[in-house]
N, C-alpha and C positions, 0 to 999 in steps of 0.2 A: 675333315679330320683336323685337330685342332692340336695334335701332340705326339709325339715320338714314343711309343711304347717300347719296354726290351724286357726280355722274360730270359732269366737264366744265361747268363754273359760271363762265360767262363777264359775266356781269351787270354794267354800267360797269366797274371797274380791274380786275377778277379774270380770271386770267391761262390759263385751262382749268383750273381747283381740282378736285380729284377728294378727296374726304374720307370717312369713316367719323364720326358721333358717335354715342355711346350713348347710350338711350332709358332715364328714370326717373332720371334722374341729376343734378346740377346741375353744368353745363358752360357753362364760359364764356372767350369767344371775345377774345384781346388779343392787342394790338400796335401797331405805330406809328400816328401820324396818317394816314391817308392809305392805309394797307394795307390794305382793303376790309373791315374786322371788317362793319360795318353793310350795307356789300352783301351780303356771307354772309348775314349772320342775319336781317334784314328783307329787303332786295330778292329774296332768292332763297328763304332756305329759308321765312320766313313768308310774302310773299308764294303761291309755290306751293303752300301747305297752306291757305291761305284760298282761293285760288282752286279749289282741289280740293273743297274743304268746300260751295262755291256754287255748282257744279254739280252737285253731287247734290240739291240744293233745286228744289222744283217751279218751271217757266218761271213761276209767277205768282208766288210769293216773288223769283227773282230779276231779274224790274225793279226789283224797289223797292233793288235791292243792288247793279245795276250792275253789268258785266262786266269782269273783270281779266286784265290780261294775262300772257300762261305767260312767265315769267321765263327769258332767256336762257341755259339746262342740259339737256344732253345729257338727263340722266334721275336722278329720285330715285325714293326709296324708303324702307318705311318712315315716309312721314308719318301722322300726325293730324291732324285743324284744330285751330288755333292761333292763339293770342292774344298782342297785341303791346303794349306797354307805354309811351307815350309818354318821351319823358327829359324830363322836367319839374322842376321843384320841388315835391315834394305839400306837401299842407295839413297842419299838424300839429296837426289834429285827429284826437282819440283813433279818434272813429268811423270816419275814411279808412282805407279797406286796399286791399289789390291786388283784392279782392273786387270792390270797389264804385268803384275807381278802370277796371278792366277792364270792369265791367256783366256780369261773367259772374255776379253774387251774384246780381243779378235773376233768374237762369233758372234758378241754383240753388235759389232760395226755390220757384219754380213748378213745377220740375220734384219736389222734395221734397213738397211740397203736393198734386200729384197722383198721383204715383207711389211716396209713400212710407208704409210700415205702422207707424204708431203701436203703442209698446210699452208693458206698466206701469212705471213708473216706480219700485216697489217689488218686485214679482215678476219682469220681462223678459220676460212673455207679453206675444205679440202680440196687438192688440186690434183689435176690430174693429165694425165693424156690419152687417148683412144684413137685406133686407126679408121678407116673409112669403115670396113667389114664391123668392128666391134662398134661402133656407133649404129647403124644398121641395124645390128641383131637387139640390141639395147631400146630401140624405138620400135621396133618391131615387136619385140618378148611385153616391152608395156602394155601394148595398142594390141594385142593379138584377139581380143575377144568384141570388143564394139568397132565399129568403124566409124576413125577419127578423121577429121579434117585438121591437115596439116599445112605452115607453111616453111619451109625453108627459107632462109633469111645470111645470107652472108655480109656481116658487116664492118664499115668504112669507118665511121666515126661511132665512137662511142661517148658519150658526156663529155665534147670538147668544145668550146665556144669558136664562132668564126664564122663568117658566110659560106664556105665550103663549095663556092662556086666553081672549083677546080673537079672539087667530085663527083658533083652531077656531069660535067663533063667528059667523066674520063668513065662513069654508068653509061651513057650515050654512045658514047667511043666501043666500050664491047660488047654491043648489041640487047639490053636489054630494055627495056619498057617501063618495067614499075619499080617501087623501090617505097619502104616504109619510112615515112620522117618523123620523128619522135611519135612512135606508133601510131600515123594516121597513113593507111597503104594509098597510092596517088601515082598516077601516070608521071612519067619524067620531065615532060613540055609541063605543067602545075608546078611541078618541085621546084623549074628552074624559074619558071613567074612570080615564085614566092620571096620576098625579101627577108634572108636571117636575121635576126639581131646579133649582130657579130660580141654582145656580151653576155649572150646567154647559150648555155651548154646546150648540144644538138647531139642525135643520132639517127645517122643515118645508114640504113640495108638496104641490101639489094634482094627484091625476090625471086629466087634462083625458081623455085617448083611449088608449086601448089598443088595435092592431090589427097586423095582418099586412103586410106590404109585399114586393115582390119582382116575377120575372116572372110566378108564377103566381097573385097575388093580385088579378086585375081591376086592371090601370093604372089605366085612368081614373077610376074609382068611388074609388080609393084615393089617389089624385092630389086628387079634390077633398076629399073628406073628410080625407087627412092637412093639405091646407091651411087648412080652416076652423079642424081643431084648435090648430094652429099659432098665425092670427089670434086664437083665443080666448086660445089658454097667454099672448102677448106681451103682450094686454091685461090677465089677471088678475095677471102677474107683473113687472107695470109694464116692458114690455121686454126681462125675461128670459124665456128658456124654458132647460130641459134637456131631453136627449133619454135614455134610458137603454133599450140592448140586453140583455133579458132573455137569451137566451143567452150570450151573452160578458160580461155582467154588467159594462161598461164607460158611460161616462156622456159625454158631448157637451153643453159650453154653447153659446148662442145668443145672440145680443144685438141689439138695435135701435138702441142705439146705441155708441160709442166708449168703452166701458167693463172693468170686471175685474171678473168676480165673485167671483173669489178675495178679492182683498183691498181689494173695495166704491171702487171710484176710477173716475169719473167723468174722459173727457178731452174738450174741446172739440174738435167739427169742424177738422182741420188745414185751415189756409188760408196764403197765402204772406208774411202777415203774423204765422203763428207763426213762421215766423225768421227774423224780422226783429229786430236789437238795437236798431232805432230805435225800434220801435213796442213799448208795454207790454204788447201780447198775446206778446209774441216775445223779450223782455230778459230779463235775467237781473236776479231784484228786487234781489239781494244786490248786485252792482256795476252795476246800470243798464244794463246793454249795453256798456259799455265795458271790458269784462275786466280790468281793475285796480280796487284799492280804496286811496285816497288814507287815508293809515293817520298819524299825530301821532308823534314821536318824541321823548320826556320828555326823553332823556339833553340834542337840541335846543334845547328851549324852554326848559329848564329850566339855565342854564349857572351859576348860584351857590345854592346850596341855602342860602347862610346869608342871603338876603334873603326879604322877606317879599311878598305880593301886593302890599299899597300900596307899597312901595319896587321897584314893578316887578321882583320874580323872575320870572314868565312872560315873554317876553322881548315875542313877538307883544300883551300889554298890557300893556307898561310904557308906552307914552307916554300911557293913557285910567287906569291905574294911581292915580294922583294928581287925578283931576276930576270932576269931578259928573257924566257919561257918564250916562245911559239903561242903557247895559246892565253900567255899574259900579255901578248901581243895580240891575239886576236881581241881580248876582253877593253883593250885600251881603246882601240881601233873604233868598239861597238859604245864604249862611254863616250869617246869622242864625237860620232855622230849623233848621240841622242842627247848630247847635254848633261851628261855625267859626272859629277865630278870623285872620282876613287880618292880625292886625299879629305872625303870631307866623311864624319863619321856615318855608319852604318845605320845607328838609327835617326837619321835625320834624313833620311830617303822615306821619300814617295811611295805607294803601294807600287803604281806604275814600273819604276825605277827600279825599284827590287827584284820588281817577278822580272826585267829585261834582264837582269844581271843573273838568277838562281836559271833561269828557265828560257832564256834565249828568244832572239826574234824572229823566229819562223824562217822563213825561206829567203831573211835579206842579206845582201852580201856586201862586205865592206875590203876596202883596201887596207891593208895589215903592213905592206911599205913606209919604214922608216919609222916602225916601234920596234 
């Protein structure tokens, strides 16, 4: 449905209005004082979309919301629920928006928090996490009709270069036997005969269980056993497991928690305080949450380039320019060590020089004694 229909809209001044407006569109409704625009678009067409939206809500949600009355129209069609926008004056704070002036941001952050699939931030894979039981039923619910041959594979290294001599060591160490190195599966005594190239990337798994799945492989007996193996691979492979189908020769990760193992990134449990621009789990570090970046503009502050610091060329310190100031103390202190000279003019400085002076030297610290 593609538009708003309203048939007979008698609501206070309006006089039987029968209208058509399009839906995804940005329309808007003018004319005299007094010519019903606000009957139209709150008394009738918002009202009715809210009151529509609050009776599909369970009788226990709507006490607390109060029953509204069907606004004086034949009939519409084509609504949504809908949200209504006071005429106020907002705040002209950066942080206010229609979001957070409406409260629909609130249900956006919760409804994203619970119903939304974290991606990588580098690759665009979806990411995920699954318990031992829901990986299980997942491998199972695929493979339920042929019987597959499966390996479980919990793994060490993933595309890291090095000899990894420590890690065949520490396979040996908790009793198992084989282990895949860069997909060729091989007894442990071979793995460790083999010389890495410590400049080329390796992966190396351990394999935890090799066995058969399907309808004619004993469900339950392979139900338990693929799950122990399962609980084993996540614990040797710190949360990872892979699964790899020796007939189709195709591979399946697994994860316990919110991560990529493609490209090793770790994401925190989404909660409705990741988007949030108020809160530092949720902003944006580069502009704070405020989507703009208050940015200096030389051409500005800088209006006569043939005067010097101390004769107030910066425009913002010319009146501390000329006085024993604290932080005309500190700026003396930071010329001093870099070779600066403030009595010499402004535009006969360096780029270098400039930006040390507009924009400061990062995290160095100077002695400000006896300016």
């Amino acid at each position: 449905m593609n538009k708003i229909k309203i048939i007979g809209a008698r609501e206070h001044n309006l006089k039987n209005i029968s209208l058509e407006i399009p839906r995804d569109k940005m329309v808007v409704i003018t004319g005299l004082s007094g010519s019903g625009k606000s009957s139209l678009a709150f008394d009738t067409i918002f009202a009715e979309g809210q009151r529509r939206y609050v009776e599909s809500l369970s009788s226990y949600a709507r006490q607390f919301l109060g029953v509204m009355e069907k606004p004086d129209v034949d009939y519409i069609e084509g609504l949504s629920p809908a949200i209504s926008i006071d005429q106020k004056s907002a705040s002209n704070n950066p942080r206010s928006t229609v979001g957070t002036i409406t409260e629909i941001y609130d249900y956006l952050r919760l409804l994203f928090a619970r119903a939304g699939i974290p991606h990588c931030p580098k690759c665009g894979k979806a990411v995920g996490k699954q318990s031992v039981a829901e990986i299980t039923k997942i491998i199972l619910t695929k493979n339920q009709k042929d019987n597959t041959r499966i390996m479980i594979l919990a793994p060490l290294i993933i595309d890291r270069k090095g000899e990894h001599k420590d890690v065949f060591e520490r396979v040996r160490k908790s009793g198992f036997s084989r282990i895949r190195l860069n997909g060729i599966v091989m007894e442990i005594d071979e793995a460790e005969s083999k010389e890495l190239d410590k400049q080329k990337k390796h992966t190396i798994e351990i394999i935890i269980d090799r066995l058969i799945i399907g309808e004619d492989s004993g469900e339950k007996e392979n139900k338990m056993r693929l799950y122990d193996s399962i609980e084993k691979a996540l614990e040797i492979g710190n949360g990872y497991i892979k699964i790899f189908y020796v007939d189709k020769k195709i591979e399946e990760f697994y994860s316990e928690f919110f991560a990529c193992p493609d490209c090793n990134i770790s994401l925190p449990e989404i909660s409705p305080r990741s988007f949030s621009f108020n809160s530092p789990h949720g902003a944006c570090s580069h502009c704070q949450g405020l989507g703009v970046i208050l940015e200096i503009d030389p051409k500005l502050i800088l209006p006569n380039p043939r005067l010097t610091v101390l004769e107030g060329a910066i425009r913002p310190w010319s009146k501390t320019a000329s006085t024993s100031t604290w932080y005309m103390s500190m700026l003396k202190a930071m010329a001093d060590s870099n070779s600066i000279a403030l009595d010499k003019p402004i535009g006969k400085f360096d780029k270098d020089q400039l930006k040390k002076i507009l924009y400061g030297t990062g995290e160095t610290y100077y002695d400000v004694n006896g300016y």
